[in-house]
BADOSE-325510 format. One record per residue (C-alpha): residue in one letter; x, y, z; residue number from 1. Coordinates in Angstrom, 2 decimals, padded with zeros to 5 digits, m for minus. Each point is the difference from the previous one (the first is absolute). Layout:
<nodes>
[A,[X,Y,Z],NUM]
...
</nodes>
This chain:
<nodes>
[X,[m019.12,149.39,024.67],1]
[X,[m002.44,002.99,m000.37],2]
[X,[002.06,002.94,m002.41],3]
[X,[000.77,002.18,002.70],4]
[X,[000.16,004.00,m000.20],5]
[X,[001.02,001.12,003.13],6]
[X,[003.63,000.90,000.44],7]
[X,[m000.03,m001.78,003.81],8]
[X,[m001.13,m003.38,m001.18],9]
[X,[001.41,m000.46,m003.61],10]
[X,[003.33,000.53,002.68],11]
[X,[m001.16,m002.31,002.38],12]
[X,[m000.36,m002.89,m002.82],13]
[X,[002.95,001.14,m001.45],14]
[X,[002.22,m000.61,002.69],15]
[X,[m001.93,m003.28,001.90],16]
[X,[m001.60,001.72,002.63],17]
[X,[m003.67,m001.46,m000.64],18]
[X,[m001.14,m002.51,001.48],19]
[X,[m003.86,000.11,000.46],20]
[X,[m002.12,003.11,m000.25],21]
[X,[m003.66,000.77,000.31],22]
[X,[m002.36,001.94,m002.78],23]
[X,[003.46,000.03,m001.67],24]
[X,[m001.59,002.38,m003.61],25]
[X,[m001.81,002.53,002.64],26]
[X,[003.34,000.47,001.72],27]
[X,[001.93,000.72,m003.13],28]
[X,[m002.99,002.21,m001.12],29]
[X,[000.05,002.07,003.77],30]
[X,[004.11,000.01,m000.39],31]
[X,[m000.33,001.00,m003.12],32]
[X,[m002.37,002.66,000.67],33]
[X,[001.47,001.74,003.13],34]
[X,[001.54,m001.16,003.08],35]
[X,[m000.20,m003.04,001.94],36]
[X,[000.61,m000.01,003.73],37]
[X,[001.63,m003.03,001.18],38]
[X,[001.39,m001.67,003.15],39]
[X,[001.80,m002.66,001.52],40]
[X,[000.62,m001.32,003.65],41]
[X,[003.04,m000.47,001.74],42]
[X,[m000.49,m001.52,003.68],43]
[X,[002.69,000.71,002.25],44]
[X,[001.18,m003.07,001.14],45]
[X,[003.85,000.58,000.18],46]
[X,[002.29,003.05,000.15],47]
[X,[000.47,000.08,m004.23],48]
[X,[m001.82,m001.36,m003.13],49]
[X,[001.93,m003.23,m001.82],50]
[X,[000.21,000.35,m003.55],51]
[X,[m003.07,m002.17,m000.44],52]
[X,[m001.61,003.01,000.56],53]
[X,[002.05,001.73,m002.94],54]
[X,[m002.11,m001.34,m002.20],55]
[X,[m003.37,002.12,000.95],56]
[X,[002.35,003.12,000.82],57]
[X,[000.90,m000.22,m003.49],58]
[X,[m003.59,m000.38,m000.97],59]
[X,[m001.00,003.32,001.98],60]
[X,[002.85,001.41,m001.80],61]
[X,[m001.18,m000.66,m003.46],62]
[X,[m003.52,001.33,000.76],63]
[X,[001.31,003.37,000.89],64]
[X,[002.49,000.09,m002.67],65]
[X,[m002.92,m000.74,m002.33],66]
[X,[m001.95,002.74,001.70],67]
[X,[m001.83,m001.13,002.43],68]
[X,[m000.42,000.15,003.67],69]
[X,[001.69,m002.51,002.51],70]
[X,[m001.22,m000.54,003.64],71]
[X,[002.54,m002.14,002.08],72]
[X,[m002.37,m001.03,003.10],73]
[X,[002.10,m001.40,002.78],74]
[X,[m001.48,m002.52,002.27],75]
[X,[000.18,001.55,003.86],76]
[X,[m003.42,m001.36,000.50],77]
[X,[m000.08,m003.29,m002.26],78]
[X,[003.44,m000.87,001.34],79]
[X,[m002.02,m000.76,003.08],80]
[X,[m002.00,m002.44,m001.24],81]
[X,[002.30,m001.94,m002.23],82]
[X,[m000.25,m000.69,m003.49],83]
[X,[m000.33,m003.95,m000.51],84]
[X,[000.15,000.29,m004.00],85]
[X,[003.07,m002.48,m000.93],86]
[X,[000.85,m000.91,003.52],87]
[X,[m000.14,m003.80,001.38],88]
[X,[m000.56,001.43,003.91],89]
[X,[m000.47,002.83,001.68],90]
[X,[002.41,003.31,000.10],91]
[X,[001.22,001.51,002.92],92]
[X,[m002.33,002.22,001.59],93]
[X,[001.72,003.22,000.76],94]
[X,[m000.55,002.93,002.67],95]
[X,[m000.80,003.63,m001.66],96]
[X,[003.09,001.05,000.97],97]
[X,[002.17,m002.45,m002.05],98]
[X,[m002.11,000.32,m003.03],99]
[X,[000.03,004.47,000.21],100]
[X,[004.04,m000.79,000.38],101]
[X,[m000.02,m002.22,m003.21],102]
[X,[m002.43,002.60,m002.03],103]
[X,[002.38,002.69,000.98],104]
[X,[002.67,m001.81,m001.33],105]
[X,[m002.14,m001.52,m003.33],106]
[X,[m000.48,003.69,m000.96],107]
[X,[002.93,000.98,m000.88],108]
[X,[000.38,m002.17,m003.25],109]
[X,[m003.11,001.24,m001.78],110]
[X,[001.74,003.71,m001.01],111]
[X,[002.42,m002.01,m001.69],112]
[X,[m002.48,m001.64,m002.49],113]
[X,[m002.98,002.56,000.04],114]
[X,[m000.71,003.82,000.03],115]
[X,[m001.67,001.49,002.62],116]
[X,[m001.96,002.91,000.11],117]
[X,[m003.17,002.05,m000.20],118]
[X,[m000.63,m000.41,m003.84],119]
[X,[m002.73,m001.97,m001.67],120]
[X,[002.70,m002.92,m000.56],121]
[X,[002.25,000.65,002.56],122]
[X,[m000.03,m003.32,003.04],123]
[X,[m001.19,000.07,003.32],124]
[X,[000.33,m002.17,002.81],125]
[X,[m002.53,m001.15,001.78],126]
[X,[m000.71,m002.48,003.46],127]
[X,[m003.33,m002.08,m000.05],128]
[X,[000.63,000.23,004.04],129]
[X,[m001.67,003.43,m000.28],130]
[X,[m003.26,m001.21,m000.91],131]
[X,[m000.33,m003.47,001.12],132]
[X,[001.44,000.71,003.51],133]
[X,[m003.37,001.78,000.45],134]
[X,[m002.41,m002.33,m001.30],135]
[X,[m003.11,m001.13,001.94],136]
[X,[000.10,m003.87,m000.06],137]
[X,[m003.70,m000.47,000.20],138]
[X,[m000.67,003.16,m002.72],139]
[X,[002.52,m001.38,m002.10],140]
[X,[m001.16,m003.55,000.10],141]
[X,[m003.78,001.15,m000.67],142]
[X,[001.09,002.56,m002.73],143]
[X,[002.36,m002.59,m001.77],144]
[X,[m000.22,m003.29,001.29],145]
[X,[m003.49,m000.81,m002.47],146]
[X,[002.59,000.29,m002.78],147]
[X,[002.29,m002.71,000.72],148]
[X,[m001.24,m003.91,m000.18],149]
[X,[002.54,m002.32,002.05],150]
[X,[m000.54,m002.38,m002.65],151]
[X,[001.66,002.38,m003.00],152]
[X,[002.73,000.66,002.84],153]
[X,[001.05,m003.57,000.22],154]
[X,[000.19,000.02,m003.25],155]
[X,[003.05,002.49,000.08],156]
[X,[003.47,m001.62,m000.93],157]
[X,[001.19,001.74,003.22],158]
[X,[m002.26,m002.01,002.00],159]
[X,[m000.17,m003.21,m001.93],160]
[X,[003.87,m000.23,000.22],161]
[X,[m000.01,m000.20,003.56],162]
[X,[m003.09,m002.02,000.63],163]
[X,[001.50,m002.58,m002.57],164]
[X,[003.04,m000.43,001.95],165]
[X,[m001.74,m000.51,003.06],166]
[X,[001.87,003.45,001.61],167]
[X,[m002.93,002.08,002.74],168]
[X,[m001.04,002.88,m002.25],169]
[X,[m001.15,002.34,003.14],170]
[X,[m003.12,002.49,000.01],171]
[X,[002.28,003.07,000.69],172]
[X,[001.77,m001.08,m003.67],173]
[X,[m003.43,m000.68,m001.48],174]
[X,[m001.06,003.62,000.38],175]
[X,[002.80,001.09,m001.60],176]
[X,[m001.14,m000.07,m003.57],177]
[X,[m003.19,001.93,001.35],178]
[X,[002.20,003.06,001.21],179]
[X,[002.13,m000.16,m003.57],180]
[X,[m003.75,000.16,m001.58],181]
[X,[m000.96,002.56,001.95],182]
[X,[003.26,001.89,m000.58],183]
[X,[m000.86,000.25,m003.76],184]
[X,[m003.37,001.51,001.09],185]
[X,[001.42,002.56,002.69],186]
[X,[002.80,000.74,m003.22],187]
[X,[m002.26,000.31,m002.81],188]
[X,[m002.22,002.30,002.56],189]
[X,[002.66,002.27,001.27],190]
[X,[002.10,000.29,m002.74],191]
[X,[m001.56,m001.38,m003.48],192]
[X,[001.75,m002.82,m000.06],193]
[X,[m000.82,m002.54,m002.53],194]
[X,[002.43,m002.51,m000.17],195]
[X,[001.83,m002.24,002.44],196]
[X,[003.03,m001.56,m001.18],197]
[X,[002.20,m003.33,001.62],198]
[X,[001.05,m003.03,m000.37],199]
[X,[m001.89,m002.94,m001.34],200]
[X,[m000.47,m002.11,003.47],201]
[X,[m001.72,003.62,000.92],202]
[X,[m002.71,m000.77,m003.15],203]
[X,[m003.00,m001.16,002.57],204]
[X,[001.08,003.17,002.69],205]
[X,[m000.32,002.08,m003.18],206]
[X,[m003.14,m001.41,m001.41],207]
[X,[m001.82,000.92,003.48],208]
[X,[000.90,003.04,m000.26],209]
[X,[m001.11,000.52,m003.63],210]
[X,[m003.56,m001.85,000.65],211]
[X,[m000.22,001.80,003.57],212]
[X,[000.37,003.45,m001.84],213]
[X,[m002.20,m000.82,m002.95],214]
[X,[m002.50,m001.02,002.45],215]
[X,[m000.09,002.65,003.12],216]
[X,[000.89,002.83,m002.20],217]
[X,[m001.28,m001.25,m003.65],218]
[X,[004.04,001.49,m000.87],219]
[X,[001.55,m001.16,m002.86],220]
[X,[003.33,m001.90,000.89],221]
[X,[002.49,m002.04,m000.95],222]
[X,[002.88,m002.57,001.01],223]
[X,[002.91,m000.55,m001.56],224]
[X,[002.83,m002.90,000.91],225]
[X,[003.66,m000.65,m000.62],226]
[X,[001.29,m003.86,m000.46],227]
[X,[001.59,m001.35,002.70],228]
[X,[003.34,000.61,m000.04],229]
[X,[002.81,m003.06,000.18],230]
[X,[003.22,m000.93,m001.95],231]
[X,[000.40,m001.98,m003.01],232]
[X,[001.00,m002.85,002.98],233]
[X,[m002.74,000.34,001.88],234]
[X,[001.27,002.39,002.96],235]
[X,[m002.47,002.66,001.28],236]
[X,[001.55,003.27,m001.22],237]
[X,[001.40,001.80,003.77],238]
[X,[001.43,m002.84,001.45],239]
[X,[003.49,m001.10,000.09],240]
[X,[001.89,m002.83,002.26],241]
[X,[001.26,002.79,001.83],242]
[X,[m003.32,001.65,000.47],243]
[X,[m002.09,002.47,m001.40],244]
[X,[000.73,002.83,m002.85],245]
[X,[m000.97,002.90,001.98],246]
[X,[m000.93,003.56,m001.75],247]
[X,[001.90,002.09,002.74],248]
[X,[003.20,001.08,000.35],249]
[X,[000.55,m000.44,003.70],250]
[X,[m001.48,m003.93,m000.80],251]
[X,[002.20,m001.05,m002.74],252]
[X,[002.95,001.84,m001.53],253]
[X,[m000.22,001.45,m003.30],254]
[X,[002.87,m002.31,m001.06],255]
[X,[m001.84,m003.39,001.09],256]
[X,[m003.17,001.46,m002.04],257]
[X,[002.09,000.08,m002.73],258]
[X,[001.79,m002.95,000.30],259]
[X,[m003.86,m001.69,000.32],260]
[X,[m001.20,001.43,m003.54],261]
[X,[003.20,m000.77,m001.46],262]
[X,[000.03,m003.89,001.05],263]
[X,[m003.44,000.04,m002.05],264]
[X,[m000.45,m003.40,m001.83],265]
[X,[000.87,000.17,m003.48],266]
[X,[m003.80,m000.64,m000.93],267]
[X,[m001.49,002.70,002.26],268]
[X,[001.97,003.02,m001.36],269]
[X,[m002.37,000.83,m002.74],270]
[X,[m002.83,000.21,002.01],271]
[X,[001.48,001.74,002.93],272]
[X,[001.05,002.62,m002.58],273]
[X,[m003.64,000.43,m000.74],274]
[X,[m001.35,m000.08,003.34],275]
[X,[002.29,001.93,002.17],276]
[X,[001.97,002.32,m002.73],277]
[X,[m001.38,002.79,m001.95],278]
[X,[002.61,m000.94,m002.89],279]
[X,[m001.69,000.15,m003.75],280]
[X,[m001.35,m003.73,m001.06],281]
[X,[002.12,000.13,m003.04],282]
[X,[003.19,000.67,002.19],283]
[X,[m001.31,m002.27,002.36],284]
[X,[m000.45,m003.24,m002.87],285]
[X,[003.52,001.20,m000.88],286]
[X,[001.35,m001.00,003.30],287]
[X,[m002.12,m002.76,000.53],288]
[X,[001.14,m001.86,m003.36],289]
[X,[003.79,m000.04,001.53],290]
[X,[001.79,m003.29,000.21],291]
[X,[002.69,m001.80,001.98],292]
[X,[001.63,002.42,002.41],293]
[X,[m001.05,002.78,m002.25],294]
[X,[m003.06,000.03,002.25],295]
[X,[001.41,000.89,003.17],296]
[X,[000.51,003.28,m001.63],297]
[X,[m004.19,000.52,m000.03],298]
[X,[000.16,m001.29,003.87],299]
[X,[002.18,002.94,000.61],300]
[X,[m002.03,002.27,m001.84],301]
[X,[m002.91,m001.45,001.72],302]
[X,[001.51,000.55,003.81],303]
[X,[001.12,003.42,m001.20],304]
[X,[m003.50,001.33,m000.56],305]
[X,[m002.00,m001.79,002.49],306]
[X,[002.83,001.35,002.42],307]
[X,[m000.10,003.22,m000.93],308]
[X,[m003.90,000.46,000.03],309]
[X,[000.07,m001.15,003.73],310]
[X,[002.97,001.45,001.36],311]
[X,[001.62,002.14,m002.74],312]
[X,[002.32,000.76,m002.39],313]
[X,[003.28,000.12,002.27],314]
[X,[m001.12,m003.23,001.99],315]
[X,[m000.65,m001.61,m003.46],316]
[X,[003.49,001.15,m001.23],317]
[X,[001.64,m001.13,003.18],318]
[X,[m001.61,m003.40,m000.07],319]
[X,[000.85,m000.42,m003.37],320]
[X,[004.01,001.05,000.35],321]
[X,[000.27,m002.14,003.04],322]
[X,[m001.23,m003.30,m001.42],323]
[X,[002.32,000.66,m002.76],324]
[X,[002.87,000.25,001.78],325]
[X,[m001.06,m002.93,002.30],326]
[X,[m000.70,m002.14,m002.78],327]
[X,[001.89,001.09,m003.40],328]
[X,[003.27,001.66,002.28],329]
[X,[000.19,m002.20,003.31],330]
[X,[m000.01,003.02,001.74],331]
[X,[m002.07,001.02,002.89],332]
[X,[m002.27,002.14,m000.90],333]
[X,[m001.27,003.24,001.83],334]
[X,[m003.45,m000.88,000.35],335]
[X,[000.13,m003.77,001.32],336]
[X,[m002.68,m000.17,003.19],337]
[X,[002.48,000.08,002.80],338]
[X,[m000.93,m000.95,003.76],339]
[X,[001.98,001.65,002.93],340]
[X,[001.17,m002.57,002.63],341]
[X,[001.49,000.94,003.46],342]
[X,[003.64,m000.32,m000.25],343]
[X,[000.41,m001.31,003.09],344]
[X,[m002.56,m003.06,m000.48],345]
[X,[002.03,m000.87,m003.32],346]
[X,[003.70,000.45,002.01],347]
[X,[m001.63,m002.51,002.18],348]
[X,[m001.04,m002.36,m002.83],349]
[X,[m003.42,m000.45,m001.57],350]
[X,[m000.98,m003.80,m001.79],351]
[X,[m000.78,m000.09,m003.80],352]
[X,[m003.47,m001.01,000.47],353]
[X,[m000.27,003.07,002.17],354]
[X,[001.53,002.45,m001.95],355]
[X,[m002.37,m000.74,m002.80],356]
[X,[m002.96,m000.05,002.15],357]
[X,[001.70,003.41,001.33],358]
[X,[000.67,001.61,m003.65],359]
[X,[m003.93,m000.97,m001.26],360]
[X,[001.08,m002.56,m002.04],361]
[X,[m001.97,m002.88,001.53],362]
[X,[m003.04,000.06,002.70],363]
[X,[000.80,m002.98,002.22],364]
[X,[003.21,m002.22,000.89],365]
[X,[m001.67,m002.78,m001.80],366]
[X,[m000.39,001.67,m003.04],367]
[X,[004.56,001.37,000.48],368]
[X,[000.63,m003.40,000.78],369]
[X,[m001.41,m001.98,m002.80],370]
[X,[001.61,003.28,m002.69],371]
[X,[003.30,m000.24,001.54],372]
[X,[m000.17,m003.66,m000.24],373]
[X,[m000.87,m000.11,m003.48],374]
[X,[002.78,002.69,m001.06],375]
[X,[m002.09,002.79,m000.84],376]
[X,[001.28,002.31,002.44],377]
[X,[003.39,001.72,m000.12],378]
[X,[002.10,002.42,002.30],379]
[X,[002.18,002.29,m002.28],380]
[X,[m000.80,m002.08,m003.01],381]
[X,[001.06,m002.99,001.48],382]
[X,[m001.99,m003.18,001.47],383]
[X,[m000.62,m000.01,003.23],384]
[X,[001.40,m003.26,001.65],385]
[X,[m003.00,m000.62,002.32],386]
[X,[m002.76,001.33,001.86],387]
[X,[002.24,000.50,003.07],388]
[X,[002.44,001.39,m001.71],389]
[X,[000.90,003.24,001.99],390]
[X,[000.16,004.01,m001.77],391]
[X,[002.36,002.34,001.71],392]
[X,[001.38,003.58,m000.23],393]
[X,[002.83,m001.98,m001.71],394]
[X,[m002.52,m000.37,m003.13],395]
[X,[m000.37,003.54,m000.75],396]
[X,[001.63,000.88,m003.25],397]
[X,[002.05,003.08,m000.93],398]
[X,[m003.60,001.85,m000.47],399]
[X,[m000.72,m000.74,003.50],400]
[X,[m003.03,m002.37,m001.10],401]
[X,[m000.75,m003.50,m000.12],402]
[X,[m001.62,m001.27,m003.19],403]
[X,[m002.67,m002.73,000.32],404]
[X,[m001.14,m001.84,m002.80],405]
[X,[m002.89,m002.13,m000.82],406]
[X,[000.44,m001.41,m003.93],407]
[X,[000.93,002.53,m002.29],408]
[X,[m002.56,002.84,000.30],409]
[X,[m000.09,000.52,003.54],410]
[X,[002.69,002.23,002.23],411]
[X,[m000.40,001.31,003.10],412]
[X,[002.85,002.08,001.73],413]
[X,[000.48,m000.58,003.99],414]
[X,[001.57,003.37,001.19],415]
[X,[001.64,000.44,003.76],416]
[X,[m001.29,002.97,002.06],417]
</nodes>
């Protein structure tokens, strides 16, 4: 690779950010020289960002830490198209209400990672619904449809992905990589943006943008992408059996976001160090080159600063005492997720495989069934008997709680109200 100058991408190759990136000398040159305006989308398709989206959050963070200028764009008007890129069918359309509900919600975890303001490097936060919401279909198909060729666009791994597996790619999807274009363009116009950042099954959206900017506007602009993220086994980082890593608090506790960084495979913790700390490499090749158990001591430092960027340093304390006593005391700790249950309902008797449908723990009877029938569920640290086997107010322990237990990682208190 090119010897880089710039401060923001001799960091970004330092720490395995880069993926692909366009004109990649005249970007170090322009970050070298001054500052570079950036941006990445978040579409606002649920009520909180999974931490596959941790990875570009980190990514805005660097740039401004380096000194330049981050632009977090959220979706409201591309999250009513749909974004196809990576997805074997189509999503979910939703109503403008749901998706304002989920951006007012999405907010909120950006002030933890970036700095707001007025200043020449401070973020802002932007929503592509103010500008496309407006647009003239048959102007904006005149002014910009010349520039795209459907043959390039089915050419896009986006496209080709679902076309391959024989999944309807629809035309309200196929637009969407027109609007991300033309997002770059309306960015680069209103605010001197000149580099959009994501995720590398975003590289065509990204591209059209670049081309669509170079061409309307003659601007000079570049993309940038991050690898895609998945464990050393293969998992797509965000996703767990019990569902997804979510960023906020009212989503997932601050204990079972934790608890997911420290259960990190033994071959990921290097990386993840790199990627979504802001620890020094050499402390960071320190950790990594533990052994044996030794390494669960660089897990815990792991969870302890990716919990404490998104949810601070008490929560990160917390998390941390309360697995310790859980695991290393056999205590309860003060932090376990805890579910409130009517005490009436559990005087009358609840069934195993609905008290851990009830508590979170598993999404269907099926799925209770087959876990209490392979013993990997327990009721106070002890097997349950069967699937029908029936939880009362006579389980409650001297707390007041009932512990569930799936393996050894996973506790979640039933309290009576």
């Amino acid at each position: 690779m090119t010897n880089l100058k710039s401060d923001f991408l001799k960091a970004v190759t330092e720490r395995g950010y880069m993926h692909q990136c366009t004109g990649l000398e005249a970007l170090d040159q322009k970050a070298t020289d001054g500052i570079v305006t950036a941006y990445i989308g978040f579409d606002c398709t649920a009520p909180s960002l999974h931490v596959g989206s941790l990875l570009p959050i980190m990514m805005l963070r660097t740039l401004q830490k380096t000194g330049h200028k981050p632009i977090v764009l959220m979706g409201g008007g591309t999250t009513l198209v749909g974004d196809p890129s990576g997805k074997d069918e189509s999503r979910q359309l939703l109503t403008e209400q749901v998706i304002q509900a989920n951006m007012d919600s999405i907010q909120k975890v950006f002030a933890k990672f970036l700095k707001f303001g007025d200043g020449p490097t401070d973020a802002v936060m932007v929503n592509n619904s103010d500008w496309l919401k407006t647009l003239n279909y048959i102007e904006f198909l005149r002014d910009f449809g010349p520039h795209f060729t459907i043959n390039r666009m089915m050419g896009f791994e986006s496209v080709k992905l679902r076309l391959d597996r024989e999944q309807p790619l629809t035309f309200l999807e196929f637009n969407y990589m027109i609007l991300q274009a033309y997002d770059f363009l309306a960015l680069n116009r209103t605010h001197g943006c000149n580099l959009q950042m994501g995720g590398s099954d975003q590289w065509g959206n990204i591209i059209s943008g670049v081309e669509l900017s170079r061409r309307v506007d003659g601007a000079e602009v570049f993309g940038l992408t991050t690898p895609l993220l998945t464990t050393s086994s293969g998992a797509k980082m965000g996703k767990t059996a019990a569902g997804a890593v979510w960023l906020n608090e009212d989503q997932l506790s601050p204990y079972e976001y934790w608890q997911y960084w420290r259960n990190t495979e033994d071959a990921d913790v290097g990386r993840f160090l790199r990627l979504f700390t802001e620890l020094p490499i050499n402390e960071i090749e320190r950790l990594e080159a533990l052994e044996g158990q030794a390494i669960n001591e660089a897990k815990k430092v792991l969870a302890d600063h990716v919990t404490r960027m998104c949810h601070g340093e008490n929560a990160a304390k917390t998390a941390h005492e309360t697995a310790q006593k859980t695991f290393e005391q056999g205590q309860l700790g003060d932090d376990l997720p805890t579910v409130d249950v009517e005490r009436a309902k559990l005087e009358a008797g609840i069934s195993a495989f609905s008290v851990l449908i009830l508590a979170g723990i598993c999404q269907s009877g099926g799925e209770a069934k087959r876990l209490i029938k392979g013993g990997g569920a327990r009721l106070n640290d002890k097997a349950f008997s069967d699937a029908n086997q029936v939880v009362t107010a006579k389980d409650l322990n001297d707390d007041g709680v009932i512990k569930l237990s799936v393996g050894k990682k996973r506790h979640v208190l039933l309290r009576a109200v």
